[in-house]
C-alpha atoms as an extended CHARMM CRD file, in Angstrom:
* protein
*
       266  EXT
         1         1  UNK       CA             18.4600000000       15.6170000000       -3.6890000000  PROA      1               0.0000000000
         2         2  UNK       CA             15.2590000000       14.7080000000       -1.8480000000  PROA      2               0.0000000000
         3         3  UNK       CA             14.8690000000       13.5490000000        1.5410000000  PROA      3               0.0000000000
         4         4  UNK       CA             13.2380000000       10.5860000000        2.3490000000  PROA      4               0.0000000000
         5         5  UNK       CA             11.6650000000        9.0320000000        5.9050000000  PROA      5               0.0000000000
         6         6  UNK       CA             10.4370000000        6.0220000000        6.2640000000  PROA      6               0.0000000000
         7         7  UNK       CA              7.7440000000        5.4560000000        8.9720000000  PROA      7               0.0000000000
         8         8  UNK       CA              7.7430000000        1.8430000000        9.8660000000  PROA      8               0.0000000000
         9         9  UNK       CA             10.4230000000       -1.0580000000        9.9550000000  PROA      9               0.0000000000
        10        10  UNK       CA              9.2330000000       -4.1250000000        8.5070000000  PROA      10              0.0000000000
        11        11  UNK       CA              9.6680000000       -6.2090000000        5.8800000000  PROA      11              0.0000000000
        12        12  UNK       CA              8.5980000000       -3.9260000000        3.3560000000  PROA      12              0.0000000000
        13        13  UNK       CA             10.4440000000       -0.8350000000        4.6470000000  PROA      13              0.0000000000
        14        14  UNK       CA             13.8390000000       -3.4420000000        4.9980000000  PROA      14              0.0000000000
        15        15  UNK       CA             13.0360000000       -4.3810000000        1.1420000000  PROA      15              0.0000000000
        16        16  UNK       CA             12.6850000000       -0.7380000000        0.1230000000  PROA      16              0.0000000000
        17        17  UNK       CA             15.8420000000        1.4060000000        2.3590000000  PROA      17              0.0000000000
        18        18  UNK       CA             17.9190000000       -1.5110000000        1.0340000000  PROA      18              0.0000000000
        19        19  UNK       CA             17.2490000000       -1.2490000000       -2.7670000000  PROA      19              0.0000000000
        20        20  UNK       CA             16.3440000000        2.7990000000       -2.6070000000  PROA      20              0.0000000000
        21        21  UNK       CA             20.2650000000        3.4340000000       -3.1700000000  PROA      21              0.0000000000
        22        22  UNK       CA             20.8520000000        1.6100000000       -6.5960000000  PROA      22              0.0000000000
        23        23  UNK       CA             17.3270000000        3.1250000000       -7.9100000000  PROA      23              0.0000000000
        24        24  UNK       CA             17.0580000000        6.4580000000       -6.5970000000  PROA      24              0.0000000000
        25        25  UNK       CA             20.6330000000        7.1830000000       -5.3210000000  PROA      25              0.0000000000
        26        26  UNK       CA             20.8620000000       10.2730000000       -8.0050000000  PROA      26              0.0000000000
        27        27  UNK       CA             17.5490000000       12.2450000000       -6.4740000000  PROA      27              0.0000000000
        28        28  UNK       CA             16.7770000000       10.8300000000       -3.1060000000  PROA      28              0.0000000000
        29        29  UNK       CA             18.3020000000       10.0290000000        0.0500000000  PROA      29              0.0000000000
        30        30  UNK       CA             16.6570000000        7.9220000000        3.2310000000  PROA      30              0.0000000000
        31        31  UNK       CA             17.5870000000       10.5590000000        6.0540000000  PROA      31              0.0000000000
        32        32  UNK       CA             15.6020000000        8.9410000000        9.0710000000  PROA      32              0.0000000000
        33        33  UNK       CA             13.6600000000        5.6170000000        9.8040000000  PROA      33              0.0000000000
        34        34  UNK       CA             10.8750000000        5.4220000000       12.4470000000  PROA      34              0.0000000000
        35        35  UNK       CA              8.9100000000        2.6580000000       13.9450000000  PROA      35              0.0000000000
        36        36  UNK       CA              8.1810000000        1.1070000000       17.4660000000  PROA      36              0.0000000000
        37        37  UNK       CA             10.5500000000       -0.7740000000       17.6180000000  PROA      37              0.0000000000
        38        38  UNK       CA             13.3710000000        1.5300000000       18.3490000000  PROA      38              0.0000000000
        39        39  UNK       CA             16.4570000000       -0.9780000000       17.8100000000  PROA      39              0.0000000000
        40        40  UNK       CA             14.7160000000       -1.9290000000       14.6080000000  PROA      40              0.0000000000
        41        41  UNK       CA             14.7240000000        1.5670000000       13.4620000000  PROA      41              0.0000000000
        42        42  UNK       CA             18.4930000000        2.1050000000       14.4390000000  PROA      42              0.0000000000
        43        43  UNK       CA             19.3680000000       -1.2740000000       12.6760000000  PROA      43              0.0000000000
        44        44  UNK       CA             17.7830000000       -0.3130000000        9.6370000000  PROA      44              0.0000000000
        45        45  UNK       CA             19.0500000000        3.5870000000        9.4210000000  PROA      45              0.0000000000
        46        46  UNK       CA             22.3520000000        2.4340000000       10.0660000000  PROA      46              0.0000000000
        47        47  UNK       CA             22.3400000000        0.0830000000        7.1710000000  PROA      47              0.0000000000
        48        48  UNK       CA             21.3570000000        3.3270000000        4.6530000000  PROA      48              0.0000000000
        49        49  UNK       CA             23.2210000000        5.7800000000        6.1220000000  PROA      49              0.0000000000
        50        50  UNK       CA             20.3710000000        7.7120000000        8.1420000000  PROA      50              0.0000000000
        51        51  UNK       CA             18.8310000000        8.2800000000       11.8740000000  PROA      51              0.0000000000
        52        52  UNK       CA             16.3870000000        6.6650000000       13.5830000000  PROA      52              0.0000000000
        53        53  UNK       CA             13.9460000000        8.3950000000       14.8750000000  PROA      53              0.0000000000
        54        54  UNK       CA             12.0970000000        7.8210000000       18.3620000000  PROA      54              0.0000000000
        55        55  UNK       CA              8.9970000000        9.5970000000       17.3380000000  PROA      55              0.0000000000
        56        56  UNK       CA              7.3390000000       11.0020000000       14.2740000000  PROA      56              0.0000000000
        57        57  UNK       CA              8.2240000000       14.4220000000       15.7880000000  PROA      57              0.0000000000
        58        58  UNK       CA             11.4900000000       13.8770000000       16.0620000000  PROA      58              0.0000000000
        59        59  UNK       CA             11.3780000000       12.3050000000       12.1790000000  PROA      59              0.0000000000
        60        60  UNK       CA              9.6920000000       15.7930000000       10.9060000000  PROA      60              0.0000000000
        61        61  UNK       CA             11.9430000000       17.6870000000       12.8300000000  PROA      61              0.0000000000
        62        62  UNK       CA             14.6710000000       17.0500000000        9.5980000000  PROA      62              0.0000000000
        63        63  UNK       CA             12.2910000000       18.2320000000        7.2070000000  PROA      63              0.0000000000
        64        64  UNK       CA             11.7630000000       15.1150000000        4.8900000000  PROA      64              0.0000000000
        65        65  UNK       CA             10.2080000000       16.1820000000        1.9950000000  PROA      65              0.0000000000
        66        66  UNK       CA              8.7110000000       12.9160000000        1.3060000000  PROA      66              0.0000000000
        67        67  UNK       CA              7.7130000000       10.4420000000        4.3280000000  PROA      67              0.0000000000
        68        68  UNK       CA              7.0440000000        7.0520000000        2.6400000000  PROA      68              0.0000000000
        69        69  UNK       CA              4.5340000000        4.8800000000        4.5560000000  PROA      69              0.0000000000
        70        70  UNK       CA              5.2890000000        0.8800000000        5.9020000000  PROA      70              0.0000000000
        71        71  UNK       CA              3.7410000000        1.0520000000        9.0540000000  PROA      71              0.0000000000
        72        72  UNK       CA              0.4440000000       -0.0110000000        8.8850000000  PROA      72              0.0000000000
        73        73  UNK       CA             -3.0880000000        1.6440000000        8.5890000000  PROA      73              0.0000000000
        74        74  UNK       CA             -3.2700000000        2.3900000000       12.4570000000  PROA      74              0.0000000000
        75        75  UNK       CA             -0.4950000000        4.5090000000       11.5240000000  PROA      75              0.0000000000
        76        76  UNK       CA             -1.9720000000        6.3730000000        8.5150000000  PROA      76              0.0000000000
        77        77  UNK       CA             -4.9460000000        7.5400000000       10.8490000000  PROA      77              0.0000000000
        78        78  UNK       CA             -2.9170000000        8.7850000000       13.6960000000  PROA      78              0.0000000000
        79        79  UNK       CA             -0.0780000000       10.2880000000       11.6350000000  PROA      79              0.0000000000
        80        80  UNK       CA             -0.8420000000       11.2050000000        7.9190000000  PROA      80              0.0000000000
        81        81  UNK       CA             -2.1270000000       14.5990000000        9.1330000000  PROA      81              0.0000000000
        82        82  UNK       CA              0.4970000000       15.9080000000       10.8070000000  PROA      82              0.0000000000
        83        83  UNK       CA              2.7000000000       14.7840000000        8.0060000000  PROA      83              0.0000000000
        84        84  UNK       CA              1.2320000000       17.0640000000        5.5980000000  PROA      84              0.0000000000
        85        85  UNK       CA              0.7350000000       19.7390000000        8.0090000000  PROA      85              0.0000000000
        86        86  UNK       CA              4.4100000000       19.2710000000        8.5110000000  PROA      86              0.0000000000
        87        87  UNK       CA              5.1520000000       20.1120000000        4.7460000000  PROA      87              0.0000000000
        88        88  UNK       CA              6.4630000000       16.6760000000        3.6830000000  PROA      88              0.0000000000
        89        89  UNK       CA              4.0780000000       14.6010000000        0.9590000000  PROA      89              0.0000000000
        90        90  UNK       CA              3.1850000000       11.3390000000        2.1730000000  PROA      90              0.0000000000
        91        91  UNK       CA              3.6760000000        8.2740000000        0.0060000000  PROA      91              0.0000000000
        92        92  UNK       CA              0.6120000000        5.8200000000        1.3820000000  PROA      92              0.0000000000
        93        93  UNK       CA              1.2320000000        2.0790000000        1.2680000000  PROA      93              0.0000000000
        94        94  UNK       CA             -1.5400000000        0.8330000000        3.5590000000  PROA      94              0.0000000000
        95        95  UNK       CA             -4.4420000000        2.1720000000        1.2490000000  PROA      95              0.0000000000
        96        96  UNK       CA             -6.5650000000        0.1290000000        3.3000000000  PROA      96              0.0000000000
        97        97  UNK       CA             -6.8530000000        3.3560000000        5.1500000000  PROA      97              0.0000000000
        98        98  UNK       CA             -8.3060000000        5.4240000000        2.9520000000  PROA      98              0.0000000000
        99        99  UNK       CA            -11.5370000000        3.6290000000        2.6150000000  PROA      99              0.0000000000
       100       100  UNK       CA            -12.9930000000        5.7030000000        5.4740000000  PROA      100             0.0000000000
       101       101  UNK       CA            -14.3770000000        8.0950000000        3.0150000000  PROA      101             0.0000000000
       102       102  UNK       CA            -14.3670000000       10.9180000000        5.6920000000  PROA      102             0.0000000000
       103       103  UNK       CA            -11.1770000000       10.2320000000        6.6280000000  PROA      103             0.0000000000
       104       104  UNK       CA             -9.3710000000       10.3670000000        3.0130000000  PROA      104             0.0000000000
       105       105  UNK       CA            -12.0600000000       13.1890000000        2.5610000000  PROA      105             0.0000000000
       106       106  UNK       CA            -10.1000000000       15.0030000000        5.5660000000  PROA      106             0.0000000000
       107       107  UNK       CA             -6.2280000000       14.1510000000        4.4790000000  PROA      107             0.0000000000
       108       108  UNK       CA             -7.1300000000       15.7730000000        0.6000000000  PROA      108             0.0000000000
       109       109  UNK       CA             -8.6300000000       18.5240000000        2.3650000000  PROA      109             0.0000000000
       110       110  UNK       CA             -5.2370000000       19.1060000000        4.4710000000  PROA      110             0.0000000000
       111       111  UNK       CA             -3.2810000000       18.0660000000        1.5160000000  PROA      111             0.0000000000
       112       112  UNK       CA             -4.3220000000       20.8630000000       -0.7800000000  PROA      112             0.0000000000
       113       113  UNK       CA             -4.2060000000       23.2290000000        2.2000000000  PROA      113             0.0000000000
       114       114  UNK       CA             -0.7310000000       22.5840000000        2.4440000000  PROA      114             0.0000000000
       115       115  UNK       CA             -0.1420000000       22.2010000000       -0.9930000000  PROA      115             0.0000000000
       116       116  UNK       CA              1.0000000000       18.7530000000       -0.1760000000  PROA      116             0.0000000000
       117       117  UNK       CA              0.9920000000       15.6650000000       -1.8710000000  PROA      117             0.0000000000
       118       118  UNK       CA             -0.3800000000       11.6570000000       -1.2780000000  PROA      118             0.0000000000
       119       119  UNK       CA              0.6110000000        9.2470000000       -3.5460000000  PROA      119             0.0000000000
       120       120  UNK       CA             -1.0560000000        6.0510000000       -3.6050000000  PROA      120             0.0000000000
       121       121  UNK       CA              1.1660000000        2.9920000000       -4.5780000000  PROA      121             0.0000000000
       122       122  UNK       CA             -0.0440000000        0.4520000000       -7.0310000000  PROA      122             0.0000000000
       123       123  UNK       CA              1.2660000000       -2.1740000000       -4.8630000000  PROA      123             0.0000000000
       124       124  UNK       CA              1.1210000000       -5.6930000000       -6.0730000000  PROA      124             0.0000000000
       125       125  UNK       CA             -0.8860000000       -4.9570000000       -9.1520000000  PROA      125             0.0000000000
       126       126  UNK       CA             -0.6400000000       -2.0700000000      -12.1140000000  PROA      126             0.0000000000
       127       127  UNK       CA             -3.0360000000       -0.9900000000      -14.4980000000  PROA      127             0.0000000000
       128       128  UNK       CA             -3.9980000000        2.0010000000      -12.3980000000  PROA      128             0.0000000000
       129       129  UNK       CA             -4.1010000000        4.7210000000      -15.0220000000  PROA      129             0.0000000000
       130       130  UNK       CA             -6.4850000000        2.2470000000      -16.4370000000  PROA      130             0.0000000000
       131       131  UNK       CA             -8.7170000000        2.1620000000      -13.3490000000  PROA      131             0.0000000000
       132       132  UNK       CA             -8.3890000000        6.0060000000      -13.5270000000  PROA      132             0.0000000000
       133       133  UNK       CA             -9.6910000000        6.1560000000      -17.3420000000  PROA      133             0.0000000000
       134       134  UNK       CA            -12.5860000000        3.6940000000      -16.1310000000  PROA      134             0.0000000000
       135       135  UNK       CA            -13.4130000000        6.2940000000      -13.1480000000  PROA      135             0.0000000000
       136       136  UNK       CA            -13.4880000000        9.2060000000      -15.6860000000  PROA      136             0.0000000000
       137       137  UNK       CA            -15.8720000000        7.4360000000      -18.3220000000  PROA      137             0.0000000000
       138       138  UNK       CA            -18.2850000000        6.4790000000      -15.2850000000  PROA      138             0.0000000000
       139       139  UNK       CA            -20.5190000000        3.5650000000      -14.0090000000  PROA      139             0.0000000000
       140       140  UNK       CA            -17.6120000000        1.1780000000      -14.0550000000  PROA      140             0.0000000000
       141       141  UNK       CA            -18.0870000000       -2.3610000000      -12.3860000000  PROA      141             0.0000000000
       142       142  UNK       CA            -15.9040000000       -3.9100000000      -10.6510000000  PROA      142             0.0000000000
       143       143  UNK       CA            -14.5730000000       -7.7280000000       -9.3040000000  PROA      143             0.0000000000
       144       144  UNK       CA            -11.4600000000       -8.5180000000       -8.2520000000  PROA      144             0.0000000000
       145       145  UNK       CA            -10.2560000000      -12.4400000000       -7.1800000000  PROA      145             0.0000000000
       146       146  UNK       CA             -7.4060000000      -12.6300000000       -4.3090000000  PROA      146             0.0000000000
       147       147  UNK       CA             -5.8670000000      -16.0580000000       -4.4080000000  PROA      147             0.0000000000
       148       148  UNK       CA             -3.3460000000      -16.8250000000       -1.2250000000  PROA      148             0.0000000000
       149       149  UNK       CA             -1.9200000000      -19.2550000000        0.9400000000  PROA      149             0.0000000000
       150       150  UNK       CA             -4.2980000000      -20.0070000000        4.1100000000  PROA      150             0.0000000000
       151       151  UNK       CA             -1.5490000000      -18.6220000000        6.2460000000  PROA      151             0.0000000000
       152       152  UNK       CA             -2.5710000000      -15.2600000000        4.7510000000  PROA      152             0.0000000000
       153       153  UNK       CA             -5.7740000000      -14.7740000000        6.3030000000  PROA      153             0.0000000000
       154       154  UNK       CA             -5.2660000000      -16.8020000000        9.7560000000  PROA      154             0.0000000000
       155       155  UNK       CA             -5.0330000000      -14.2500000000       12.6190000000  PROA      155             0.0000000000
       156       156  UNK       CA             -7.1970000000      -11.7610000000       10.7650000000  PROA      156             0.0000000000
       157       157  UNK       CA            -10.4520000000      -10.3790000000       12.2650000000  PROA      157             0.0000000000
       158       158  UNK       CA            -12.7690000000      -11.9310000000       10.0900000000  PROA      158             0.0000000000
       159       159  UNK       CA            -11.5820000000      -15.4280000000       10.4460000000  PROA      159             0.0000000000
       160       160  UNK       CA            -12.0810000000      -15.0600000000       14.2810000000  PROA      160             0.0000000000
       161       161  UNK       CA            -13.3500000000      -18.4220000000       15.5610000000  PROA      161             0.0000000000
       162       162  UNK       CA            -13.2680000000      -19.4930000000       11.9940000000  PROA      162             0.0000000000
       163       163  UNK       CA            -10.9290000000      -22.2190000000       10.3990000000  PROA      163             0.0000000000
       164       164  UNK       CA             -8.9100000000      -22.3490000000        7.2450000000  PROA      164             0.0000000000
       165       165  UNK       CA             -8.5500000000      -25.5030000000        5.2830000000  PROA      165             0.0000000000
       166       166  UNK       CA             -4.8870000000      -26.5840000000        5.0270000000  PROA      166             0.0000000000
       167       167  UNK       CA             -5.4070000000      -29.3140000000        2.2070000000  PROA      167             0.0000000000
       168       168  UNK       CA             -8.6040000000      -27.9540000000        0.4480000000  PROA      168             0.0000000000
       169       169  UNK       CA             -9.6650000000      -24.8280000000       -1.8890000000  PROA      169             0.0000000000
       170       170  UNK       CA            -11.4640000000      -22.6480000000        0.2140000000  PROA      170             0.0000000000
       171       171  UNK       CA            -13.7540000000      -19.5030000000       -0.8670000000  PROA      171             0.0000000000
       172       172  UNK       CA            -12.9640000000      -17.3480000000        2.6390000000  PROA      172             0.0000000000
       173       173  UNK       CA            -14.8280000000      -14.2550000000        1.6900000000  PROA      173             0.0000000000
       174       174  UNK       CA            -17.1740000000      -12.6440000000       -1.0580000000  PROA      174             0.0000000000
       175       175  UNK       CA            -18.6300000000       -9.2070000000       -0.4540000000  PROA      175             0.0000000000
       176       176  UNK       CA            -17.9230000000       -5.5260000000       -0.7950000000  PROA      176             0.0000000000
       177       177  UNK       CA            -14.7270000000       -3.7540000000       -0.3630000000  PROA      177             0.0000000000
       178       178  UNK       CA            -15.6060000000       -1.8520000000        2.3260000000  PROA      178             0.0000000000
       179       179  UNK       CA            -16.0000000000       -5.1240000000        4.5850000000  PROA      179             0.0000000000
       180       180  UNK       CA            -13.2180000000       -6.4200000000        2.8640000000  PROA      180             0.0000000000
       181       181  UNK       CA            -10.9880000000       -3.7830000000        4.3910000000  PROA      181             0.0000000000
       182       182  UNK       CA            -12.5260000000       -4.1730000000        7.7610000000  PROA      182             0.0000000000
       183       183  UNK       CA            -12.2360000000       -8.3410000000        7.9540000000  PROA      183             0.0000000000
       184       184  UNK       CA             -8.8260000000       -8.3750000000        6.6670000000  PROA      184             0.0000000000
       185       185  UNK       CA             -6.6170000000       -5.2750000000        7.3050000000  PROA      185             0.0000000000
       186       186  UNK       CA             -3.5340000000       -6.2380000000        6.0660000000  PROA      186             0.0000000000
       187       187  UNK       CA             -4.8130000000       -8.3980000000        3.2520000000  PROA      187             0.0000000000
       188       188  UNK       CA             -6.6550000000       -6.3030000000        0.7500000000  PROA      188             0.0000000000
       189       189  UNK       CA             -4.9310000000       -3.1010000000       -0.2830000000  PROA      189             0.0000000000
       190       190  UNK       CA             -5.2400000000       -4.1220000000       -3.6080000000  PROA      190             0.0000000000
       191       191  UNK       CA             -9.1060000000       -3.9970000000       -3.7450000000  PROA      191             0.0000000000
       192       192  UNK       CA             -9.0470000000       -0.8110000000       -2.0300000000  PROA      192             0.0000000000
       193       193  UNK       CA             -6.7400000000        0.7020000000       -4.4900000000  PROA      193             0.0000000000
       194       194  UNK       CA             -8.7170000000       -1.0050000000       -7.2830000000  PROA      194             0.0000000000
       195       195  UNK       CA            -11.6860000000        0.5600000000       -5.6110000000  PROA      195             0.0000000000
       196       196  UNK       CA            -10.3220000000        4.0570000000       -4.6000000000  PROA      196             0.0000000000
       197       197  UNK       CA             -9.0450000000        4.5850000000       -8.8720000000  PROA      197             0.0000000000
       198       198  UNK       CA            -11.9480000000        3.4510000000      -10.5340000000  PROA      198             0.0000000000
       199       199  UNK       CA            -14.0960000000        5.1150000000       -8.0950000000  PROA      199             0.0000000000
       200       200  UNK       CA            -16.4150000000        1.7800000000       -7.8250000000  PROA      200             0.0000000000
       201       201  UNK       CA            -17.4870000000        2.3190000000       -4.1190000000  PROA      201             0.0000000000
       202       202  UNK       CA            -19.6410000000       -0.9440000000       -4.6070000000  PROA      202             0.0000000000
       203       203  UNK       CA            -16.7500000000       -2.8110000000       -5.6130000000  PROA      203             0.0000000000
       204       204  UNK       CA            -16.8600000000       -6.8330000000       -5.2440000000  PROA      204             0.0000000000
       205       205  UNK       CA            -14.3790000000       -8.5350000000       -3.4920000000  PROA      205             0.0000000000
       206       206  UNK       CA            -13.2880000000      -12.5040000000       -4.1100000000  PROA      206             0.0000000000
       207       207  UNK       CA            -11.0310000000      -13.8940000000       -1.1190000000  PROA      207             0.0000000000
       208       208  UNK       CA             -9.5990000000      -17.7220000000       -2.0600000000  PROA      208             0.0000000000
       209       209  UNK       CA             -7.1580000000      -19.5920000000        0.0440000000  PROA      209             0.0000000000
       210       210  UNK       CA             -5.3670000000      -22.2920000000       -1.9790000000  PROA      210             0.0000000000
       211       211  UNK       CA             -2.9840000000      -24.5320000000        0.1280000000  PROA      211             0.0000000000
       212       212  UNK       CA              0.0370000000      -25.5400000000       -1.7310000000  PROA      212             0.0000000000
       213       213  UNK       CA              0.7590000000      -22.3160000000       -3.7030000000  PROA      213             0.0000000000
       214       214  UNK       CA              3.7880000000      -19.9180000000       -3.6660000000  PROA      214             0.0000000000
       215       215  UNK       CA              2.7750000000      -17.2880000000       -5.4350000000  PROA      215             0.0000000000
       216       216  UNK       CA             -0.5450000000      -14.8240000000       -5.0660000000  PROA      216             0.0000000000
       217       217  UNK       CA             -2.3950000000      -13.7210000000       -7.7930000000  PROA      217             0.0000000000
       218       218  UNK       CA             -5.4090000000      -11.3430000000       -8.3980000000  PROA      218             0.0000000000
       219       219  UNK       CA             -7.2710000000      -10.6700000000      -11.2180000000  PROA      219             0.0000000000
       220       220  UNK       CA             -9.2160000000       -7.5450000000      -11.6330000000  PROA      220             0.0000000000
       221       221  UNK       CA            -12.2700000000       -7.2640000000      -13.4340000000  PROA      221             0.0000000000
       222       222  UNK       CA            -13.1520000000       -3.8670000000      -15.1280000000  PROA      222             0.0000000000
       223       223  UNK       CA            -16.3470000000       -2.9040000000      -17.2560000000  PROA      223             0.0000000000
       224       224  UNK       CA            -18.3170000000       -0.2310000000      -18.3080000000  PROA      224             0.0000000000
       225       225  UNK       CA            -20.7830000000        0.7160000000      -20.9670000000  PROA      225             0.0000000000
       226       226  UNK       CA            -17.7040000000        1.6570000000      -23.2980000000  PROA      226             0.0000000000
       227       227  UNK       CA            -14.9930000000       -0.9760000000      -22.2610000000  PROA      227             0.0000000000
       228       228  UNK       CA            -13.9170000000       -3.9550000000      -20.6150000000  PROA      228             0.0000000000
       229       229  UNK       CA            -10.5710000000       -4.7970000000      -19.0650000000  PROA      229             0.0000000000
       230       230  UNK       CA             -9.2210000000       -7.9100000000      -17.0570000000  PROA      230             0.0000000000
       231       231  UNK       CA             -5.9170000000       -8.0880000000      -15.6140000000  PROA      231             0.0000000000
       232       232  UNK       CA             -4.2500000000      -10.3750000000      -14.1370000000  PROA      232             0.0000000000
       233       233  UNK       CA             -1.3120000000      -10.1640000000      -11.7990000000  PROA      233             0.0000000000
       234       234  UNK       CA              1.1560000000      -12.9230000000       -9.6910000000  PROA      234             0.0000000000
       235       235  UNK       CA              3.6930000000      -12.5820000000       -7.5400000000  PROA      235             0.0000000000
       236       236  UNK       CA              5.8460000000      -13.9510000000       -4.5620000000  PROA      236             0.0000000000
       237       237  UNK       CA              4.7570000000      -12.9810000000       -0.9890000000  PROA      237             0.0000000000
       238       238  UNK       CA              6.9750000000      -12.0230000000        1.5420000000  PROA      238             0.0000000000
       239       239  UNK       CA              8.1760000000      -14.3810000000        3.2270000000  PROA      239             0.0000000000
       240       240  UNK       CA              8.6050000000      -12.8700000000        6.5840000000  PROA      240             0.0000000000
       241       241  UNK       CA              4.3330000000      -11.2670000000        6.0810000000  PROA      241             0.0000000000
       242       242  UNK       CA              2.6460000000      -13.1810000000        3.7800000000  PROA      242             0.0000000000
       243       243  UNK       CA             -0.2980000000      -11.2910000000        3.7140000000  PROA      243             0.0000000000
       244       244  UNK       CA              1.9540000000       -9.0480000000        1.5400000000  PROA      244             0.0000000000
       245       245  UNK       CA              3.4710000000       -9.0360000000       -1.6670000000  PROA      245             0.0000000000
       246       246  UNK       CA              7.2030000000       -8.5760000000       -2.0180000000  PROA      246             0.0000000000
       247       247  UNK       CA              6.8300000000       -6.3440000000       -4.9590000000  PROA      247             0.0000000000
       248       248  UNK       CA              5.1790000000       -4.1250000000       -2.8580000000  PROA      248             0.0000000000
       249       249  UNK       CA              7.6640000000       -2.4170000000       -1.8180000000  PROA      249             0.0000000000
       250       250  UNK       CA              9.4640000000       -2.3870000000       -5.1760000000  PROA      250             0.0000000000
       251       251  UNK       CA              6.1150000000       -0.2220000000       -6.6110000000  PROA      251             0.0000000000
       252       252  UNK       CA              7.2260000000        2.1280000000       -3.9300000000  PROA      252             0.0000000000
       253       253  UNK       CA             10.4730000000        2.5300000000       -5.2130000000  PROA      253             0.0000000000
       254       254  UNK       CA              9.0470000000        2.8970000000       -8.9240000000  PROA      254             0.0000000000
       255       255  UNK       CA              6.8040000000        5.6870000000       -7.8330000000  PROA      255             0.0000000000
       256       256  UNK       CA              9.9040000000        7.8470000000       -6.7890000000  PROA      256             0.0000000000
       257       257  UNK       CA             11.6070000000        7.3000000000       -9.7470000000  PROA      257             0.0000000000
       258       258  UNK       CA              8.9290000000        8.3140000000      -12.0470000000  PROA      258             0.0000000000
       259       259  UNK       CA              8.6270000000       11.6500000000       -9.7050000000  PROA      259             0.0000000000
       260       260  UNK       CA             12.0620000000       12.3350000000       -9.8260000000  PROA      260             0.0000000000
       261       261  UNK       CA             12.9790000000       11.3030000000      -13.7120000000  PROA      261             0.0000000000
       262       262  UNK       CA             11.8590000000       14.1280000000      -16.5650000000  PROA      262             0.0000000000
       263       263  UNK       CA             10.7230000000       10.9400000000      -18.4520000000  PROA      263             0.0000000000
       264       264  UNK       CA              7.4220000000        9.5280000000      -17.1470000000  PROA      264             0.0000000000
       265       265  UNK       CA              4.7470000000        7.1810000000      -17.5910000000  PROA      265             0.0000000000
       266       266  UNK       CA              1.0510000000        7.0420000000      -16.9470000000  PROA      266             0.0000000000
């Protein structure tokens, strides 16, 4: 059996060490949980049988040979290096991250020295052995359309001395996906994943808020000179971050099955 650490301990890492066991219980087990908040981290390890850990030394120091990501992309730039260099792959849920180009540039250049591996999740959305097929043909273009509640972009940097409408439609942003990222940290992981597979660095980027609704959708728009693609994708958010997407944890937990199983899918 694998070992598993998890580096952060919110909502998505309680979602994913809590439904790990039933899904991966055969190949993988979580052997340490890290985060800042220490009593978190010892709350959740000691729900899944594991230690928390009070730094990400002391989580290396058991030799995880995958460290699955929840904490954030502050977190992916101080630690995803020494992850790698530590031997472990690293399973990347804040993508958002990797839209420094110099920066993912660095981690696959530290990756292959190590012979290591980073696995982007698909997150709230799928499709993204599509997005790769797009990336391969070439020149693909690319739109996706974010629809959330207007609690999902208050607090973010972007909406800074800005207001969101509580009773109205509102278009909050519409630009590129690289001040997407930057305006909205915790929002958009889906257009930089979107972005990062089809290798559209000039992808467009749609932001709606739409009081009322419980569910977030996006719809990705894919074309090229050979094809054209549109999917569409809803689900719940979580309820304790809605800037998230519940099932993204779940995609996390799909991505170390298909690893594991002899079976997979692309």
């Amino acid at each position: 059996m694998k070992k598993l650490a998890v580096l952060g301990c919110g909502a998505q890492s309680q979602i994913f060490c809590l439904n790990a066991p039933k899904h991966l219980g055969n190949d993988y087990f979580v052997t340490s949980v890290c985060a800042k908040n220490h009593e978190h981290a010892v709350e959740l390890a000691n729900r899944v049988g594991g230690r928390a850990a009070y730094t990400v030394d002391d989580m290396l120091e058991l030799a995880p040979d995958i460290v699955v990501e929840f904490a954030g992309i502050e977190a992916v730039e101080m630690y995803a290096e020494e992850i790698l260099e530590a031997g472990a792959d690293l399973v990347i849920s804040s993508v958002g991250a990797l839209d420094d180009e110099k920066f993912r540039d660095h981690l696959v250049r530290v990756a292959r020295q190590y012979e290591r591996k980073i696995y982007i999740t698909s997150g709230a959305i799928g499709g993204m052995d599509l997005m790769e097929t797009y990336a391969v043909v070439g020149n693909p273009k690319v739109q996706i359309e974010s629809i959330k509640p207007p609690e999902s972009y208050i607090g973010t940097p972007y909406m800074e001395g800005k207001t969101v409408s509580q009773t109205e439609e509102q278009l909050i942003f519409d630009g590129n996906v690289h001040d997407a990222i930057r305006g909205f940290p915790r929002n958009v992981n889906v257009s930089v994943a979107t972005a990062l597979a089809t290798e559209a660095t000039d992808a467009k980027v749609r932001l709606i808020s739409k009081p009322g609704i419980t569910e977030v959708s996006h719809r990705i728009t894919l074309s090229n000179d050979i094809m054209h693609s549109e999917l569409f994708f809803v689900s719940q958010p979580d309820p304790e971050n809605k800037k998230n997407s519940k099932s993204s944890a779940y995609s996390v937990i799909a991505l170390l099955k298909n690893l594991a199983s002899p079976l997979t899918f692309f």
